[in-house]
Every structure is written in structure tokens, then in C-alpha cells.
N, C-alpha and C positions, 0 to 999 in steps of 0.2 A: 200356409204355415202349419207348424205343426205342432198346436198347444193341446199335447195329450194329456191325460190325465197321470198324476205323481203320485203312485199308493200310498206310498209310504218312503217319505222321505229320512226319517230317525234310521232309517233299517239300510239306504242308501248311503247315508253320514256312517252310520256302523260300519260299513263293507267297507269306507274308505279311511277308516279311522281317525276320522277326526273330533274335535267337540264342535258344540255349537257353535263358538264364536269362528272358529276358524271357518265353517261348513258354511253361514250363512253369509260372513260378511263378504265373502268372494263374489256373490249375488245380490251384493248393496242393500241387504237385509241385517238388521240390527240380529243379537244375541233372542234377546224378547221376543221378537215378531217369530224370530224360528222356528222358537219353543213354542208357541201359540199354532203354530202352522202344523207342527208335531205331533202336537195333542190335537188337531182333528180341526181348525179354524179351515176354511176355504183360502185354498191361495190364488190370488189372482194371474190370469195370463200370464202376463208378463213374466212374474216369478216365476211359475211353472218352470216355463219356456227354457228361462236363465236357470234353475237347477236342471233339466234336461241337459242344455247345451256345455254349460260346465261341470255337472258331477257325472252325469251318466254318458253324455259325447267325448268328455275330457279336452273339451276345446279351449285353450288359453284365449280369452275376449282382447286380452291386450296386444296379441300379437296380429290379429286378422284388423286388416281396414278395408276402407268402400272398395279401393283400387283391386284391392283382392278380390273380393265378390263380384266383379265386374269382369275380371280376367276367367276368373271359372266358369261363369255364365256366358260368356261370350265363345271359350273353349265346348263349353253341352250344345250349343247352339249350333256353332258354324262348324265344327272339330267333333262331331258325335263321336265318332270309332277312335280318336284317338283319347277325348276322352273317357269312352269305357276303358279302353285299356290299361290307361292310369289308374282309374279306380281298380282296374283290377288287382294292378300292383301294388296295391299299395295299400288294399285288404288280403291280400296274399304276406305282405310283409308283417300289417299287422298281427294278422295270424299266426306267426313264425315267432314275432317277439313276443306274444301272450301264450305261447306255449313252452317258451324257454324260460320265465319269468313264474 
């Protein structure tokens, strides 16, 4: 897993404009707890992880399920080369939309 450390999370919420309430409760974090986290509280794993995987991955949590995670893992596994090549396309595409954007 990959609970790296979140510099600065206020500066993250800034880039994507939103406020607090919007920015934390996506990550089942109250308004308060945010603002506490903001200003320099330690955030736990967990949280980290979920502002990682929703603000800076931009990953929708409610559209992925187990069955998903299971097909992609079982695709790197048994399918290596075809899934590189997937990913390839499809940071090749993201690349294309973050540039026209």
C-alpha cells in the first residue's frame, strides 16, 4: 500500500477548488476534522490514503468494486503485456485530455 505522506493538503483543496466542506466530506471527513488536518494535526492512514486516491488520483470510490479489483489483478497477473499495454493507453490518453484541457 501506498500511505505516503500528504504535504499539504489546503494547497491540494486550493488547486482543485473547492472549500472545506466539499474537499473533506468526499473522504468521510467532517468540515472540522479538515480544518484541524490543515493546520498541521497528523492525519491518519487511512485518510491520507483516501485524500491521495480521491484528490490527487481522481479516482470516483463509488464507481470501483471488489469485482473490479479483481479483474485488474488477475489481468497484471496472468495478461502482463496486455496489460501494459492498456495502461499504456490510457496514460497516453490521459495525457492528450490534460493537455487539451
Amino acid at each position: 500500500m501506498n500511505f505516503a505522506s500528504i504535504a499539504d493538503p489546503r494547497e491540494i483543496r486550493h488547486n482543485l477548488g473547492l472549500n472545506q466542506s466539499e474537499f473533506w466530506s468526499r473522504v468521510g471527513v467532517t468540515q472540522s476534522g479538515g480544518s484541524r488536518y490543515e493546520s498541521g494535526r497528523n492525519m491518519p492512514k487511512a485518510v491520507r490514503e483516501l485524500v491521495r486516491l480521491v484528490h490527487v488520483e481522481q479516482i470516483d470510490l463509488a464507481k470501483v468494486n471488489n469485482t473490479d479489483l479483481a479483474v485488474m489483478e488477475y489481468l497484471k497477473k496472468s495478461h502482463a503485456d496486455l496489460y501494459q499495454s492498456l495502461k499504456k493507453a490510457v496514460q497516453a490518453q490521459q495525457s492528450t485530455a490534460s493537455s487539451v484541457a
